[in-house]
MIMINU-693527 format. One record per residue (C-alpha): x, y, z; residue number from 1. Coordinates in steps of 0.5 Angstrom, whole numbers. Example, Ala and Ser with C-alpha at 12.3 -4.5 7.8 and 13.67 -1.06 7.14 Angstrom:
! MIMINU-693527
@X->25 | Y->-9 | Z->16 | i->1
@X->27 | Y->-2 | Z->14 | i->2
END
This chain:
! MIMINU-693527
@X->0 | Y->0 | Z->0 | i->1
@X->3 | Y->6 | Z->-2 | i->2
@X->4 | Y->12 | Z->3 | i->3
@X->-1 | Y->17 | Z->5 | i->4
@X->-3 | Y->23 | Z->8 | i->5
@X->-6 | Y->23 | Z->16 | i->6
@X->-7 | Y->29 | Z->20 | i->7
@X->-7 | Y->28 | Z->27 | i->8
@X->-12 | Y->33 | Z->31 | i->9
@X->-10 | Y->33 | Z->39 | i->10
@X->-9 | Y->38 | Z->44 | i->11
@X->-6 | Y->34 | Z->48 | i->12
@X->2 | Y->35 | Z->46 | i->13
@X->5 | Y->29 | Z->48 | i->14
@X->0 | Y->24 | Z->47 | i->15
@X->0 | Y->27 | Z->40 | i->16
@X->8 | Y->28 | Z->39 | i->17
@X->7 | Y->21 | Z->41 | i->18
@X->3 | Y->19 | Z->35 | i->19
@X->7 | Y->22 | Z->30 | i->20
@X->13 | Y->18 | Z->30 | i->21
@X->10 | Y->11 | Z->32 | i->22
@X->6 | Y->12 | Z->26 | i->23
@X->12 | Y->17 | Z->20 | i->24
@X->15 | Y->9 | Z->22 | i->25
@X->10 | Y->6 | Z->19 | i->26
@X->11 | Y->10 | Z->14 | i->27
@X->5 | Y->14 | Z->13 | i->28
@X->5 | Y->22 | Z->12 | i->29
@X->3 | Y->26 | Z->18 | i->30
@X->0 | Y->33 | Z->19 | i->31
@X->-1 | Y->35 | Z->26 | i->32
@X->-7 | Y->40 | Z->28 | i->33
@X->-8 | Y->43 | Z->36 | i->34
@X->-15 | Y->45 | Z->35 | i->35
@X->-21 | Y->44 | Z->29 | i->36
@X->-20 | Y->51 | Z->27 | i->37
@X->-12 | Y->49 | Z->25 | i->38
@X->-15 | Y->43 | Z->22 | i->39
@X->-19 | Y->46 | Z->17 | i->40
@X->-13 | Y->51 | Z->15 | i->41
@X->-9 | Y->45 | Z->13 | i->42
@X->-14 | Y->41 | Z->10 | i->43
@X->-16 | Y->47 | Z->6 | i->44
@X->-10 | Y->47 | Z->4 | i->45
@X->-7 | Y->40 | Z->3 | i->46
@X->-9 | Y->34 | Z->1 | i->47
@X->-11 | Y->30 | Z->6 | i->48
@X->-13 | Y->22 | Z->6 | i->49
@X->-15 | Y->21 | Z->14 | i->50
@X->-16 | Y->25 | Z->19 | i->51
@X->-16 | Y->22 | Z->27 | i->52
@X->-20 | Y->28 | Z->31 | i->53
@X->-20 | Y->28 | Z->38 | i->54
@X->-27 | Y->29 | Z->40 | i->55
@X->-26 | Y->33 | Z->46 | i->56
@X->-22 | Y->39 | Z->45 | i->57
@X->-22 | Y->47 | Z->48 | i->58
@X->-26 | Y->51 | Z->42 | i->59
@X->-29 | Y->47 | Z->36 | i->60
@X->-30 | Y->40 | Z->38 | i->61
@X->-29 | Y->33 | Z->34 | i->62
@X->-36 | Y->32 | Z->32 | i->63
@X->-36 | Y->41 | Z->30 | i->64
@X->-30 | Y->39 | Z->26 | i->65
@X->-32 | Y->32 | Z->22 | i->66
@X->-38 | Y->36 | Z->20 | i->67
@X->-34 | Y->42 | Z->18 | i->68
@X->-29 | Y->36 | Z->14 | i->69
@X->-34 | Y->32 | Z->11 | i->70
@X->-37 | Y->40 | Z->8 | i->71
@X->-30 | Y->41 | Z->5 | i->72
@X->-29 | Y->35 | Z->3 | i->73
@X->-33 | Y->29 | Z->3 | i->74
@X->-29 | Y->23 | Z->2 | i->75
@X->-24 | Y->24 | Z->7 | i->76
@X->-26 | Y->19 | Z->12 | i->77
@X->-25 | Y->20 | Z->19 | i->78
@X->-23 | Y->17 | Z->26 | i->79
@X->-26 | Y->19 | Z->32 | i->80
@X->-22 | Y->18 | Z->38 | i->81
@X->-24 | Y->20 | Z->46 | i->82
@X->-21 | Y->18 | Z->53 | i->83
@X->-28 | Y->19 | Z->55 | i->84
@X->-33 | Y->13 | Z->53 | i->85
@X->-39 | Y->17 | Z->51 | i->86
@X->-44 | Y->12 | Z->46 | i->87
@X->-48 | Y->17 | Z->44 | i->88
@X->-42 | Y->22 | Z->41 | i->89
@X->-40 | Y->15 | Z->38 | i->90
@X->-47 | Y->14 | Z->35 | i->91
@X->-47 | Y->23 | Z->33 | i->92
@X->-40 | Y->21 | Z->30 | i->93
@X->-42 | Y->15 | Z->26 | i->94
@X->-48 | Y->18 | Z->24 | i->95
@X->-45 | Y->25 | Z->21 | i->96
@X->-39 | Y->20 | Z->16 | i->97
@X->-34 | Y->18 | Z->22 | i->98
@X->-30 | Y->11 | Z->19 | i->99
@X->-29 | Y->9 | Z->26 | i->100
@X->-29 | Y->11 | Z->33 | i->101
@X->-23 | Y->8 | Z->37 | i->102
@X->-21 | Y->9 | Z->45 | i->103
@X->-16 | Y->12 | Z->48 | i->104
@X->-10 | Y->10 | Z->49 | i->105
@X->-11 | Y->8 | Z->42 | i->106
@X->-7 | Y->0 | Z->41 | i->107
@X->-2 | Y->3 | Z->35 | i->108
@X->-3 | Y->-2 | Z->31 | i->109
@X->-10 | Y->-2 | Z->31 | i->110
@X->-10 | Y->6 | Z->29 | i->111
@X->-5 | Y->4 | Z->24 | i->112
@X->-10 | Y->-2 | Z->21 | i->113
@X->-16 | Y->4 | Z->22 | i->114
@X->-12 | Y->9 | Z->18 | i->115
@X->-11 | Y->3 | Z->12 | i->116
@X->-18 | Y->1 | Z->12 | i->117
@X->-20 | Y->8 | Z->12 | i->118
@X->-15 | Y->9 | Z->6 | i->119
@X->-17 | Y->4 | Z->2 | i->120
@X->-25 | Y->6 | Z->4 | i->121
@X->-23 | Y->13 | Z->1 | i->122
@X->-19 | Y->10 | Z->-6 | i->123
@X->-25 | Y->6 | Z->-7 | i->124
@X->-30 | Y->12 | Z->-7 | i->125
@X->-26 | Y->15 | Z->-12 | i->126
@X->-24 | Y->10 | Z->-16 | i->127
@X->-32 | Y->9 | Z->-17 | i->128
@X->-33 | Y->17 | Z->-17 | i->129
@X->-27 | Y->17 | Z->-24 | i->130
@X->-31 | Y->11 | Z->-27 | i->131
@X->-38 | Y->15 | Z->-27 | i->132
@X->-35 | Y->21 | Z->-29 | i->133
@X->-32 | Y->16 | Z->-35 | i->134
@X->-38 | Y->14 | Z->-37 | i->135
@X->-42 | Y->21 | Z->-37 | i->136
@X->-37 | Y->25 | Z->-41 | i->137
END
């Protein structure tokens, strides 16, 4: 699978420094933003392929920034990921396009694995997308 691009949205610090190089290890592009607000600034301007958002975060929260996401751009899919176990903001999530919802700390391996199917997910959609795109022009 070739690299792609991940933002990783957090404002705990360590956690988030964490993150990044466990998984630049395993090869992947990594973006990192503090808040919502500077996560739609690097999604405006870069091309992301996931995003991992924290779902409690001071000002935007994860849920008002996947829905701002999926307003700029669609098809990119999104992990939640929350030290605090809520199924009702799992269910919000899930309902407005979140791909996933993992728990803090999150198993390395298991986020790496989400992040591939996401990926994956994200390419099909496209692929699909080109194909229609072929047949109408």
């Amino acid at each position: 699978m070739k690299n792609f691009n991940v933002l990783l949205v957090d404002d705990e610090l360590e956690f988030l420094e964490t993150l990044v190089k466990r998984l630049t290890k395993r090869g992947l592009n990594i973006s990192t933003a503090k808040s919502g607000e500077d996560a739609l600034k690097i999604i405006g301007g870069k091309g992301i392929d996931v995003a991992v958002l924290d779902v409690r975060m001071p000002g935007m929260d994860g849920i008002q920034t996947l829905r701002e996401i999926k307003k700029i751009d669609p098809l990119m899919e999104v992990i939640m990921l929350t030290g605090h176990a809520s199924v009702e903001v799992a269910i919000e999530g899930m309902e407005l396009g979140a791909f996933d919802y993992l728990m803090k700390p999150a198993d390395i391996d298991e986020l790496f694995y989400k992040l591939q199917d996401a990926f994956k997910k994200k390419t099909i959609q496209q692929e699909k997308i080109e194909k229609l795109e072929e047949i109408i022009s």
